[in-house]
MIBARO-942492 format. One record per atom (N, C-alpha, C, O): x, y, z; residue number from 1; residue in one letter. Coordinates in nm, 2 decimals, always signed. Atoms other than C-alpha are relative to their C-alpha. Layout:
<fitors>
+--------+--------+--------+-----+------+
|      u |      v |      w | pos | code |
+--------+--------+--------+-----+------+
|      X |      Y |      Z | NUM |    a |
...
+--------+--------+--------+-----+------+
</fitors>
This chain:
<fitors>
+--------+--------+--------+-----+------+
|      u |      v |      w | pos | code |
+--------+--------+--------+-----+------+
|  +0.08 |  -0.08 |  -0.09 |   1 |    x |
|  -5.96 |  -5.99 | -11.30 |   1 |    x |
|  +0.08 |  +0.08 |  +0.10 |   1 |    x |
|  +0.18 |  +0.02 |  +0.14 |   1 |    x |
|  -0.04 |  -0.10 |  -0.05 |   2 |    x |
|  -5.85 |  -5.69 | -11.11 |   2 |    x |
|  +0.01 |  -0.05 |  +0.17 |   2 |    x |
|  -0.11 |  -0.07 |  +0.18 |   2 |    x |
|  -0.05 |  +0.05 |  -0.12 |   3 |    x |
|  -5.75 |  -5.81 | -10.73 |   3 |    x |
|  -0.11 |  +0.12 |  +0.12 |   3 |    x |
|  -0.17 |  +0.09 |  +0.23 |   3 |    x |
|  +0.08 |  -0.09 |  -0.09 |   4 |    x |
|  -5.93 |  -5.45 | -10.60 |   4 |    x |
|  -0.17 |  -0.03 |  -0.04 |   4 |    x |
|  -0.26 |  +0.02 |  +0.03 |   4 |    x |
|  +0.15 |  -0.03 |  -0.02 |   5 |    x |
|  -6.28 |  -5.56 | -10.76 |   5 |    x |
|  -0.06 |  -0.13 |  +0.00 |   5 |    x |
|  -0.17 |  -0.16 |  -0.04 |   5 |    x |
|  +0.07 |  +0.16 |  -0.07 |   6 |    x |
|  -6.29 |  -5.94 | -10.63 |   6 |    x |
|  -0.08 |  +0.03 |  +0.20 |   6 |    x |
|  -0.12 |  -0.06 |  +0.28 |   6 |    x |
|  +0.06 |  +0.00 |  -0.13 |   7 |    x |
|  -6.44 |  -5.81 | -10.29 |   7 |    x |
|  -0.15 |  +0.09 |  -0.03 |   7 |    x |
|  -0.22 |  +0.11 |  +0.07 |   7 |    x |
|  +0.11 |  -0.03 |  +0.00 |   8 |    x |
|  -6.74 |  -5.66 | -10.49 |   8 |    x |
|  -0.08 |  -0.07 |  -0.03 |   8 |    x |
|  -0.19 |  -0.03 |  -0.04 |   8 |    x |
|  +0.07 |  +0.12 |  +0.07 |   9 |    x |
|  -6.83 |  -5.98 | -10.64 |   9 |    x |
|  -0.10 |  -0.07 |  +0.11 |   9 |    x |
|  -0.09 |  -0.03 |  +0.22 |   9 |    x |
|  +0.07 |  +0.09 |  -0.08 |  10 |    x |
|  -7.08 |  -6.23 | -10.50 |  10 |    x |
|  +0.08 |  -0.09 |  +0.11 |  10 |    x |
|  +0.20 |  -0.11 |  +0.09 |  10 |    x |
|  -0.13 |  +0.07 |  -0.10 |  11 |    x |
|  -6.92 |  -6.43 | -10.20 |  11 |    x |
|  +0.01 |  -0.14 |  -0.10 |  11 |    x |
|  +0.10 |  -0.22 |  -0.07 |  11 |    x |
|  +0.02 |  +0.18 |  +0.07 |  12 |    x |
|  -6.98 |  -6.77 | -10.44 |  12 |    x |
|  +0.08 |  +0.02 |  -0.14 |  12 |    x |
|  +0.12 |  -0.08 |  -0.20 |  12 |    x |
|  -0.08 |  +0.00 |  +0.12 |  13 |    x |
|  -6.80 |  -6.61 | -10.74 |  13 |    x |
|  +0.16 |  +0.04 |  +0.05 |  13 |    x |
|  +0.26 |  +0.00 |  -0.01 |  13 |    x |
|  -0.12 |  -0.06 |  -0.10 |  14 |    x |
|  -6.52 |  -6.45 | -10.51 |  14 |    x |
|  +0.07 |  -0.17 |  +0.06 |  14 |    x |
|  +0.19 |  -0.18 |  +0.03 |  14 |    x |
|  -0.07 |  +0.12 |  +0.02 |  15 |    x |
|  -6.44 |  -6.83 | -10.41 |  15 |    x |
|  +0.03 |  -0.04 |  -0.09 |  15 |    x |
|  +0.14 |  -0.09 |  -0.09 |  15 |    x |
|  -0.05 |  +0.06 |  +0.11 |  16 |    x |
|  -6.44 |  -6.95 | -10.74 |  16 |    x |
|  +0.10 |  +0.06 |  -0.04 |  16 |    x |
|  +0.19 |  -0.03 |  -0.07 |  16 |    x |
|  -0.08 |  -0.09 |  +0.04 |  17 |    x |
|  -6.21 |  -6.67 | -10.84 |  17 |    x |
|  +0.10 |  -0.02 |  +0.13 |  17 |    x |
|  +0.20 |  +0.02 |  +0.07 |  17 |    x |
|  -0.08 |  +0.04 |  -0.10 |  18 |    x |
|  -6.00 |  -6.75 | -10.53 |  18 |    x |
|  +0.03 |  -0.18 |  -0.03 |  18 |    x |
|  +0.10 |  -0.19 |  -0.14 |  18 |    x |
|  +0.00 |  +0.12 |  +0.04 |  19 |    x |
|  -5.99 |  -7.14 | -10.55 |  19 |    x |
|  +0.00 |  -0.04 |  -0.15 |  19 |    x |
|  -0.04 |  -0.15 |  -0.17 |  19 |    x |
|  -0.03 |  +0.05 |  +0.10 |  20 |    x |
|  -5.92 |  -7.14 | -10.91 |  20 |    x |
|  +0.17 |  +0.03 |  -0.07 |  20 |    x |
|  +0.23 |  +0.00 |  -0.17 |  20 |    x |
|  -0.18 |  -0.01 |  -0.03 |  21 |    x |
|  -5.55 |  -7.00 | -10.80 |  21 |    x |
|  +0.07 |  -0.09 |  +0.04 |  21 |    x |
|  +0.19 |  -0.11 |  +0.02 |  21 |    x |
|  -0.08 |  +0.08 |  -0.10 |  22 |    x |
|  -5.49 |  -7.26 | -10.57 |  22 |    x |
|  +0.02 |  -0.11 |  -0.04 |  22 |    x |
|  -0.05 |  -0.18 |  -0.10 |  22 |    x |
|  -0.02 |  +0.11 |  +0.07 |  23 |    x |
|  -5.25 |  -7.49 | -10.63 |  23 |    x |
|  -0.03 |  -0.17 |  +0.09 |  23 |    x |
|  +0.06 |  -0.19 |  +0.18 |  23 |    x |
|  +0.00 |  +0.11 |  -0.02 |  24 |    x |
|  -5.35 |  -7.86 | -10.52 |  24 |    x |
|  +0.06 |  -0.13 |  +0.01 |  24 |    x |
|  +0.10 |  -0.17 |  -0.10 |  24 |    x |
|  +0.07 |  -0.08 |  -0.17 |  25 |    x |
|  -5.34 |  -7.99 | -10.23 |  25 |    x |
|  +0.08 |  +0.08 |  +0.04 |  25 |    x |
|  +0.19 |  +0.11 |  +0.03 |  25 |    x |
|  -0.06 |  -0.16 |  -0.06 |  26 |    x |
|  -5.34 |  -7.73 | -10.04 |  26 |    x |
|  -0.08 |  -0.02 |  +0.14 |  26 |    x |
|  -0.17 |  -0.09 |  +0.16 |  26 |    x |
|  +0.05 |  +0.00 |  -0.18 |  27 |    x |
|  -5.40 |  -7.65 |  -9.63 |  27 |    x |
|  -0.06 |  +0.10 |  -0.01 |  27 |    x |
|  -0.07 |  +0.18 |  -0.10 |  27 |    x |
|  +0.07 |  -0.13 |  -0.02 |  28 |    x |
|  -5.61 |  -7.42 |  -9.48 |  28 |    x |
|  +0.08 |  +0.14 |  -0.01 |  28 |    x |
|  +0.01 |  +0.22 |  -0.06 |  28 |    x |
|  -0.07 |  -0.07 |  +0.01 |  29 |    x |
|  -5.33 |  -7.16 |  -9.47 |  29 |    x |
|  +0.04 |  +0.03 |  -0.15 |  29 |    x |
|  +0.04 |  +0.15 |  -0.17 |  29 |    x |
|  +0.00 |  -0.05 |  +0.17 |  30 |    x |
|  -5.24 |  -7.16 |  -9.91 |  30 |    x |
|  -0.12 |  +0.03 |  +0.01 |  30 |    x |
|  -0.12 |  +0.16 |  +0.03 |  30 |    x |
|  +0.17 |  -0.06 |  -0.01 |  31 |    x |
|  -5.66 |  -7.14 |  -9.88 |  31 |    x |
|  +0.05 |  +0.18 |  +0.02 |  31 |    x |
|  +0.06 |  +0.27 |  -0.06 |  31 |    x |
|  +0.04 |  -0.14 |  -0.06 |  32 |    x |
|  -5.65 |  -6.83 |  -9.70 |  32 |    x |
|  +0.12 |  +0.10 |  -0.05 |  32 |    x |
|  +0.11 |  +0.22 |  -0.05 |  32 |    x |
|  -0.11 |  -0.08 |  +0.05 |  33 |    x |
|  -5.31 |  -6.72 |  -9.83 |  33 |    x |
|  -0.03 |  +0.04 |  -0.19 |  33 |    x |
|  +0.01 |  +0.15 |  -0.23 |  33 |    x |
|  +0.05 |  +0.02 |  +0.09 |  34 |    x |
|  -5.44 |  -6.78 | -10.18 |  34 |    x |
|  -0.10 |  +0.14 |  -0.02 |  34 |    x |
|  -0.09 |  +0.21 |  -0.13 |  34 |    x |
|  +0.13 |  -0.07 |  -0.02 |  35 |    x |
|  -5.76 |  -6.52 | -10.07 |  35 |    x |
|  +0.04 |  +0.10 |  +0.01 |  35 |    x |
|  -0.03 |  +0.19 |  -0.04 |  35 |    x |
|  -0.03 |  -0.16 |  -0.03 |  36 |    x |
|  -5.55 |  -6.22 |  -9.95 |  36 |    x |
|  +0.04 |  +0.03 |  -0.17 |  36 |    x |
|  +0.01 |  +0.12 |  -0.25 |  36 |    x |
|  -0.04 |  -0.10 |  +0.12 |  37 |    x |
|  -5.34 |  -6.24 | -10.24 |  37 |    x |
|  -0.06 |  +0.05 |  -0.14 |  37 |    x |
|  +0.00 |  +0.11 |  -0.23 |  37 |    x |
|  +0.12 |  +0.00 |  +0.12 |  38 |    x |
|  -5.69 |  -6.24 | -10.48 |  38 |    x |
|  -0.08 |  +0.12 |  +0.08 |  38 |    x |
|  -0.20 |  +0.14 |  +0.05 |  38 |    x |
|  +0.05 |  -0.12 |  -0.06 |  39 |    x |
|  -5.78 |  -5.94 | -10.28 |  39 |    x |
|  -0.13 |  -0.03 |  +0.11 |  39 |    x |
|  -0.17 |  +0.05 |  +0.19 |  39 |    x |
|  +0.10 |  +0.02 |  -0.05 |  40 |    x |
|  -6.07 |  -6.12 | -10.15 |  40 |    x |
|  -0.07 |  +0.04 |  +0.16 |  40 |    x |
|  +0.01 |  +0.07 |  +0.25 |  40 |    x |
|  +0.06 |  -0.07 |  -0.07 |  41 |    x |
|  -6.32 |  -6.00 |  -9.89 |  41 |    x |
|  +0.02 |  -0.05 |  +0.16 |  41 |    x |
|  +0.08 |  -0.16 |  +0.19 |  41 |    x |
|  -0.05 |  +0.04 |  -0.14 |  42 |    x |
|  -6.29 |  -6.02 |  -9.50 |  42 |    x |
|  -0.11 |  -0.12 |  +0.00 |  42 |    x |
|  -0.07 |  -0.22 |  +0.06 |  42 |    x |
|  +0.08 |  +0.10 |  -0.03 |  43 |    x |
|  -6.61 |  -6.25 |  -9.52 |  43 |    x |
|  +0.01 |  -0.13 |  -0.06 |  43 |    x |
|  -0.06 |  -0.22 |  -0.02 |  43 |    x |
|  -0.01 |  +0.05 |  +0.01 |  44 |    x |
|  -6.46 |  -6.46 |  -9.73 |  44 |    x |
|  +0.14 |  -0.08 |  +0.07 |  44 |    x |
|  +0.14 |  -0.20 |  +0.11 |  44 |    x |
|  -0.13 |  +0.04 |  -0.10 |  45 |    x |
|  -6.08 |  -6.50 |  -9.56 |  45 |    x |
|  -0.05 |  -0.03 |  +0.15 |  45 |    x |
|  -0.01 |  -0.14 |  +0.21 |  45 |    x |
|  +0.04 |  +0.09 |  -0.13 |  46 |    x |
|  -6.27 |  -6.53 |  -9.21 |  46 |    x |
|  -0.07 |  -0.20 |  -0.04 |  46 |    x |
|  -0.04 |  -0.30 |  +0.03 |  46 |    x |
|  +0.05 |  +0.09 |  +0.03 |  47 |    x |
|  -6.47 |  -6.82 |  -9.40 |  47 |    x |
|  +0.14 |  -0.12 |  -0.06 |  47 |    x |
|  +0.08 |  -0.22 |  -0.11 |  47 |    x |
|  -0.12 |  +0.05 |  +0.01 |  48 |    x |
|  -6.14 |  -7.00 |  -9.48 |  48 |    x |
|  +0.06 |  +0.03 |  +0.08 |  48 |    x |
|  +0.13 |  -0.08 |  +0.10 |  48 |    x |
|  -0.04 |  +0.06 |  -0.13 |  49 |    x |
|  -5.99 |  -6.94 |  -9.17 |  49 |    x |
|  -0.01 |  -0.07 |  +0.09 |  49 |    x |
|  +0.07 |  -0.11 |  +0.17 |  49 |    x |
|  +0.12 |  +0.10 |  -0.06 |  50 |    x |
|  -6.26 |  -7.12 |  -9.02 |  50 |    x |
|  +0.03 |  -0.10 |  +0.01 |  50 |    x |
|  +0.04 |  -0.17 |  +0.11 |  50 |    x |
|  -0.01 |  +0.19 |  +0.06 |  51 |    x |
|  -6.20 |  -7.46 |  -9.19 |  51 |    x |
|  +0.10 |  -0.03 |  +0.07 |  51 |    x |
|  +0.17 |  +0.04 |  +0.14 |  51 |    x |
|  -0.01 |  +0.09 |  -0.14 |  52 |    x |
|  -6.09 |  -7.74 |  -9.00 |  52 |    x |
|  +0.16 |  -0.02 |  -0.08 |  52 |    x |
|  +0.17 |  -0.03 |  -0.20 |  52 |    x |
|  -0.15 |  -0.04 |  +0.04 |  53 |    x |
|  -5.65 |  -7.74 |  -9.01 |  53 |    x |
|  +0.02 |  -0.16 |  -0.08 |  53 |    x |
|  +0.03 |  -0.26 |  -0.02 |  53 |    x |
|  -0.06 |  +0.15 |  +0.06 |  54 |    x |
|  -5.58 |  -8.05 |  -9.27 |  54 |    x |
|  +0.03 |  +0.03 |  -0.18 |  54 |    x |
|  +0.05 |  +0.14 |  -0.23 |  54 |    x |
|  -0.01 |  -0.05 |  +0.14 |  55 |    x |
|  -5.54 |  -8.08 |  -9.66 |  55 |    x |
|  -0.10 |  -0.03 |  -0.05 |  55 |    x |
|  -0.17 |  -0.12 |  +0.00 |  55 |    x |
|  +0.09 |  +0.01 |  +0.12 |  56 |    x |
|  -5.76 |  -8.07 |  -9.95 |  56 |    x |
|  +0.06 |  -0.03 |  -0.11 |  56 |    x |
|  +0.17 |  +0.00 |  -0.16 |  56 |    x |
|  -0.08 |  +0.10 |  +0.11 |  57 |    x |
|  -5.71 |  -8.28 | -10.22 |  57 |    x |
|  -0.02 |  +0.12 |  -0.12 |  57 |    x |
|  +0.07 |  +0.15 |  -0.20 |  57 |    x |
|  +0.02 |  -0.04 |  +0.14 |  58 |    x |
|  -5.92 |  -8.06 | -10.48 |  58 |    x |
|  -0.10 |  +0.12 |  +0.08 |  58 |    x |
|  -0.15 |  +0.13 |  +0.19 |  58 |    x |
|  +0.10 |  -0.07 |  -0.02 |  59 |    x |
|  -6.14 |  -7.78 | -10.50 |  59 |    x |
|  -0.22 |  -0.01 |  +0.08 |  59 |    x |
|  -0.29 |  +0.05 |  +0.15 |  59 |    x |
|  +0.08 |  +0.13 |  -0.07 |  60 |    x |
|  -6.47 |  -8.04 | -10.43 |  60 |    x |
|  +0.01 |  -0.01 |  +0.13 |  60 |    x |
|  -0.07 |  +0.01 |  +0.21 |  60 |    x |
|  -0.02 |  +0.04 |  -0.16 |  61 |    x |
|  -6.32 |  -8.12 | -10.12 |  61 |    x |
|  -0.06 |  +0.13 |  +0.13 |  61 |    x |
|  -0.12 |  +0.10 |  +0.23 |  61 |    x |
|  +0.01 |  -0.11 |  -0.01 |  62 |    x |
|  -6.33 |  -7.72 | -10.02 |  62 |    x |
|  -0.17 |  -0.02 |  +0.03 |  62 |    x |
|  -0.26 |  -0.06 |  +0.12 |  62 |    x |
|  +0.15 |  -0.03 |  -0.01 |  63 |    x |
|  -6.64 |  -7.63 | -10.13 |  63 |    x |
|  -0.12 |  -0.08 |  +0.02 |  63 |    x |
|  -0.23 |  -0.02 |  +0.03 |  63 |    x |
|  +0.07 |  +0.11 |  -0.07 |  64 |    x |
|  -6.83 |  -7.94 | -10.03 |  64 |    x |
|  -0.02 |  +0.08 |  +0.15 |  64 |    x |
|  -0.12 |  +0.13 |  +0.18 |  64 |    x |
|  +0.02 |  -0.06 |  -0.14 |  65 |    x |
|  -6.73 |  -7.81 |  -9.65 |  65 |    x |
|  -0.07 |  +0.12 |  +0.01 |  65 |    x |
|  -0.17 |  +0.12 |  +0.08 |  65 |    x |
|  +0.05 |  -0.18 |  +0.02 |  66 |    x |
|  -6.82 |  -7.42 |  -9.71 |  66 |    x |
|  -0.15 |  +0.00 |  -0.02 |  66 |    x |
|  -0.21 |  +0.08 |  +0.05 |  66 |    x |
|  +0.16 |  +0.00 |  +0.08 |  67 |    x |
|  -7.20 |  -7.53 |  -9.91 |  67 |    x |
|  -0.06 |  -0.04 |  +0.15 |  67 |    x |
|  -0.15 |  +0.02 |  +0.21 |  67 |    x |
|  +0.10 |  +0.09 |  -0.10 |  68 |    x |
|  -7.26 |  -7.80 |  -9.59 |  68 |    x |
|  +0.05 |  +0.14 |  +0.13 |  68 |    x |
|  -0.04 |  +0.22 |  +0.13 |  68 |    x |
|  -0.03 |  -0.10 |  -0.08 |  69 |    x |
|  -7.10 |  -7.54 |  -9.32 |  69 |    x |
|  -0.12 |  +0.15 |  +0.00 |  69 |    x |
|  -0.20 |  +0.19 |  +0.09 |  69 |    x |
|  +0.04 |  -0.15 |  +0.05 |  70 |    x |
|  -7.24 |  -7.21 |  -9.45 |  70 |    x |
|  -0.12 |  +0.04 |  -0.08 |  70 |    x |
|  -0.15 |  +0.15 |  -0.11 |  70 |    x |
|  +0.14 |  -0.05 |  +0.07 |  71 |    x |
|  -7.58 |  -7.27 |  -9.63 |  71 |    x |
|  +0.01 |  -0.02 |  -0.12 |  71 |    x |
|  +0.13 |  -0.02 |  -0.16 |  71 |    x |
|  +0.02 |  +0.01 |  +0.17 |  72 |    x |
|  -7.69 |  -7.33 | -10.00 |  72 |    x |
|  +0.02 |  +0.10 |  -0.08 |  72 |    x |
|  +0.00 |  +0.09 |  -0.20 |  72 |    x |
|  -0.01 |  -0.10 |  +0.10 |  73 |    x |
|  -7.59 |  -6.97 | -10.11 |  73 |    x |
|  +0.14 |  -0.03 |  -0.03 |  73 |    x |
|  +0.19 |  +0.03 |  -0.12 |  73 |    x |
|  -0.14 |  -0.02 |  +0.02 |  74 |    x |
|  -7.24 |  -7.08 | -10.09 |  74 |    x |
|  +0.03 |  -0.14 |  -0.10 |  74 |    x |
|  +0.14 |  -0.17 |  -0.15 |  74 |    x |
|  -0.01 |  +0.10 |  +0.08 |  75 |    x |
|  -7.30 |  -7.38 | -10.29 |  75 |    x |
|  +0.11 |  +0.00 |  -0.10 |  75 |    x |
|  +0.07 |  -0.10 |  -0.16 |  75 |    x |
|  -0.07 |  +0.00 |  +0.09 |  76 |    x |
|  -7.01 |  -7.34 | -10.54 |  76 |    x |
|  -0.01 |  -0.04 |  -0.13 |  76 |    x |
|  +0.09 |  -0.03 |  -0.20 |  76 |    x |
+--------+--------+--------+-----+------+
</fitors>
């Protein structure tokens, strides 16, 4: 996938396509470093700068916080 057309994607496929870069575990900073370098959208890099500073074991871990944080559209 093209890095310029991950910010026209859905925000829920745009994480998947982001978090299926990242290598595990990973802090909120790979997160969000992971996001720029996947081109991904300001709404999704604010949404990962957000999360709380610790590690994540797995992708589960992530997107668990983001669905209960952010609503059922982001359910992953």
């Amino acid at each position: 996938m093209s890095a310029s057309r991950l910010p026209e994607e859905p925000i829920d496929l745009q994480f998947t396509d982001v978090l299926r870069e990242v290598r595990w575990p990973a802090n909120k900073d790979d997160l969000v470093d992971a996001a720029r370098a996947a081109g991904a959208s300001n709404e999704v890099l604010a949404i990962l700068d957000g999360m709380p500073e610790q590690d994540y074991r797995d992708v589960a871990a992530v997107t668990a916080l983001i669905g209960s944080n952010y609503g059922p559209g982001l359910g992953i």
